[in-house]
VOGU-3710 file (C-alpha; in Angstrom, 3 decimals, decimal comma):
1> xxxxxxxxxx> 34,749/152,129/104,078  37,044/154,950/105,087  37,172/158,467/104,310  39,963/161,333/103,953  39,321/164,497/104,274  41,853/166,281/103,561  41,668/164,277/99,801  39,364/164,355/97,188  36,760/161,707/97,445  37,559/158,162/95,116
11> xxxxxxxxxx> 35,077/155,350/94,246  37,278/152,546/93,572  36,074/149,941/91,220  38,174/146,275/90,788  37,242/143,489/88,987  38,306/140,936/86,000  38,498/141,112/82,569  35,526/142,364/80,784  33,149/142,280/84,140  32,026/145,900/82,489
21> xxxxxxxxxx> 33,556/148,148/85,142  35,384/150,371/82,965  31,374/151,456/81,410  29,857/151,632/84,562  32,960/153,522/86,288  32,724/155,866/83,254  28,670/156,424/83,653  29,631/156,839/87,351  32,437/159,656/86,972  30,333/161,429/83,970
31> xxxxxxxxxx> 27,075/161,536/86,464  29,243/163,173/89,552  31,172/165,461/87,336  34,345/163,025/88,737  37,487/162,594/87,371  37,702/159,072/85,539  41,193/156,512/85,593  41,123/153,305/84,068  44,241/151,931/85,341  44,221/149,189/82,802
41> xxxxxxxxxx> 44,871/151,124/79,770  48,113/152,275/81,562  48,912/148,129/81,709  47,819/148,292/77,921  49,986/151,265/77,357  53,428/149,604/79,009  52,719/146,986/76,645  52,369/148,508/73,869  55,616/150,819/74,535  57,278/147,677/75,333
51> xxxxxxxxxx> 56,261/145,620/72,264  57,279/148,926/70,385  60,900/148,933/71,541  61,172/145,366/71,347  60,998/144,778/75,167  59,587/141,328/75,796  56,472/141,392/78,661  58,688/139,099/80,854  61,486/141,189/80,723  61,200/143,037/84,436
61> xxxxxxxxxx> 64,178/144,878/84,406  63,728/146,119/80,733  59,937/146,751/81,473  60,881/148,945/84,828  62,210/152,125/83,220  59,453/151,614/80,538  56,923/152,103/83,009  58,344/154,813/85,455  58,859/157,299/81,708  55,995/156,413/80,086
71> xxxxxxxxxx> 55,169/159,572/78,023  51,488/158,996/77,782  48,426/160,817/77,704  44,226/160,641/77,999  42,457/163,007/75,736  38,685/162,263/75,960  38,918/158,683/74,702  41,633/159,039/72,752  44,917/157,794/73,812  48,425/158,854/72,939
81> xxxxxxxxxx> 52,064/157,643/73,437  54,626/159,953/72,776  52,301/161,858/71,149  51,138/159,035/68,707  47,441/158,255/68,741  47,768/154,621/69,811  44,193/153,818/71,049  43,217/150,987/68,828  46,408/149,574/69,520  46,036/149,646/73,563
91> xxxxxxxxxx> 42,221/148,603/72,733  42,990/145,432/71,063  43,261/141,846/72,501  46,861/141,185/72,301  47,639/144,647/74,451  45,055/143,013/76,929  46,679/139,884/76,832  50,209/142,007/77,447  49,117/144,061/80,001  47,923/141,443/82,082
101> xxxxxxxxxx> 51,458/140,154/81,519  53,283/143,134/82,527  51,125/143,848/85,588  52,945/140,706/87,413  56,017/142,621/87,681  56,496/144,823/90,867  58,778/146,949/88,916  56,292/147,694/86,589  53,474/148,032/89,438  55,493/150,445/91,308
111> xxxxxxxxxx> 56,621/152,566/88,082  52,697/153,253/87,762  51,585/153,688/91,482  52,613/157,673/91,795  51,038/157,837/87,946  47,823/156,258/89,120  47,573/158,291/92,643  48,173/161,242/90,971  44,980/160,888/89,192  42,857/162,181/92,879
121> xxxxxxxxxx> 42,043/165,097/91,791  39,230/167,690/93,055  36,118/167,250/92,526  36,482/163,532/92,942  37,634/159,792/91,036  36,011/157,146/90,045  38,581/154,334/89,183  38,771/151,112/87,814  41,516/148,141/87,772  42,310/145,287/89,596
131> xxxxxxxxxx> 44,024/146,904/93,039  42,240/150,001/93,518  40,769/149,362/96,615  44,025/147,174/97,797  46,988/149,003/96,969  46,446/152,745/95,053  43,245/154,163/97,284  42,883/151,670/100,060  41,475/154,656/101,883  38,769/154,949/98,958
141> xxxxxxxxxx> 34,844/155,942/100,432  33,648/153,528/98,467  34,536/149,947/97,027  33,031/148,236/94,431  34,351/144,807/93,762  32,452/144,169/90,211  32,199/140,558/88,273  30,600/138,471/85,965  30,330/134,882/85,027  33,563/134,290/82,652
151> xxxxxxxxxx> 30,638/132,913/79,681  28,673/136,173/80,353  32,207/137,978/80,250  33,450/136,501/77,038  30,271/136,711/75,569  30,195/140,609/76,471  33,765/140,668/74,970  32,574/139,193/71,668  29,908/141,346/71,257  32,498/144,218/71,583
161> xxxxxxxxxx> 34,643/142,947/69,060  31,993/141,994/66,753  30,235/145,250/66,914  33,621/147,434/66,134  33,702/145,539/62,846  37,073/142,812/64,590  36,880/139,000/63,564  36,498/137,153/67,481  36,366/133,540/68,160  34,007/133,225/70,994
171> xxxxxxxxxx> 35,921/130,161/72,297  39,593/131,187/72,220  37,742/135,010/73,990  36,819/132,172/76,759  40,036/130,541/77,191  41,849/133,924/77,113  39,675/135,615/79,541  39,905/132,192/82,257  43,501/132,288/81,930  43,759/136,063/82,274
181> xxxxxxxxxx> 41,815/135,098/85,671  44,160/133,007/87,471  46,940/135,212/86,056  45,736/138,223/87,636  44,884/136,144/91,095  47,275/134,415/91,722  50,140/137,134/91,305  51,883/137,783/94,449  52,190/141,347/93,528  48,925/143,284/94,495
191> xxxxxxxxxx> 46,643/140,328/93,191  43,239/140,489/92,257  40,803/140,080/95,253  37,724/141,328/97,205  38,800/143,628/100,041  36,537/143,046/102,840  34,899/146,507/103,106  34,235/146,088/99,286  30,865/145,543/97,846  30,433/142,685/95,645
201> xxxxxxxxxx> 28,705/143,286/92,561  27,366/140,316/90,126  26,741/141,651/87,026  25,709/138,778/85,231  22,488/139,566/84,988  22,173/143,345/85,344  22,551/145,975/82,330  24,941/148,448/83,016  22,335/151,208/83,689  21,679/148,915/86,497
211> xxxxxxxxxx> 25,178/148,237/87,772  25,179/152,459/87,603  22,621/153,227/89,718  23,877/150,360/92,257  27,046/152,191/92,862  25,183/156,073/92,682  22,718/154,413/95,219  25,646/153,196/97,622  27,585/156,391/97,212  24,809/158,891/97,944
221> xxxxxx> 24,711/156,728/101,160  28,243/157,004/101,902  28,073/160,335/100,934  24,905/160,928/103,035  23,316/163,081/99,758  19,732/162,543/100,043
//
């Protein structure tokens, strides 16, 4: 783990698809007063812009100017594009399923990088995605690479559907979230993967109040706060 100072400090968070490292980078941001960026919903948002203008997800060029304008903003946890409340929309399966269609695309990565780093703000940012620690805040002081059995995943995910009142079928949630797996690992740009100064996290069979005071326990080392 490496530190800047001259930068606000970032806890960067990476993991797949419903591993529960948006919550627990949330908690983590909300207990140090830290700024919060879940890079995924930006995925979810070039999506949903794309799918909007009638862009198709493996349209790179099309996609690239999407991305580098996108006129979108975070208000609490409310989200807006172009000043339309969209956050059902960027919540829901299919912009999941877009978004991890869209991130293959460098064009589309690099139209987001400058978005993402400009997120470092004072006091300090807690963020979560797939290349935190690799490509946007490879300098971060500290690295969380967080996971989950896919079962435990989908069944996470199905509860989350379930509970905000959205038919799920527990199987197809399965298939979806294996394939989202290899699509998001096997990328050549900025794959998913475990940076060696990262600390793997299982969270299969931890609650997230758990998984919280994992990472508040590793950063008050890092941090040296007694």
């Amino acid at each position: 783990m490496s530190s800047t100072n001259a930068l606000p400090p970032v806890i960067a968070i990476d993991g797949p698809s419903a591993s529960g490292k948006g919550t627990v980078a949330q908690r983590v941001a909300g207990l140090l007063g830290y700024h919060y960026l879940d890079s995924g919903a930006l995925y979810r948002l070039v999506a949903v812009a794309a799918k909007r203008a009638g862009v198709a997800w493996d349209d790179e060029p099309a996609l690239a100017p999407i991305a580098a304008s996108l006129e979108a903003r975070f208000d609490g946890d409310e989200i807006y594009l172009n000043d339309a409340l969209v956050t059902a929309a960027v919540r829901s399966e299919e912009a999941g399923a877009g978004a991890s269609k869209v991130a293959v695309w460098p064009a589309v990565r690099a139209g987001l990088l400058a978005r993402q780093k400009a997120f470092r703000l004072a006091p300090g940012l807690v963020a979560d995605g797939r290349d935190m620690a690799t490509v946007v805040f490879p300098d971060a002081n500290l690295k969380i690479f967080l996971t989950a059995d896919v079962v435990t995943r989908a069944e996470r995910r199905h509860k989350q559907l379930i509970a905000k009142g959205m038919s799920a079928n527990i199987t197809i949630l399965l298939q979806d979230l294996q394939v989202r797996d290899e699509r998001d690992s096997q990328r050549s740009e900025a794959p998913l993967r475990k940076t060696n100064d990262a600390i793997l996290l299982d969270t299969t069979h931890l609650t997230i109040e758990a998984a919280v005071e994992f990472v508040m326990a590793r950063y008050k080392v890092v941090t040296k706060v007694p």
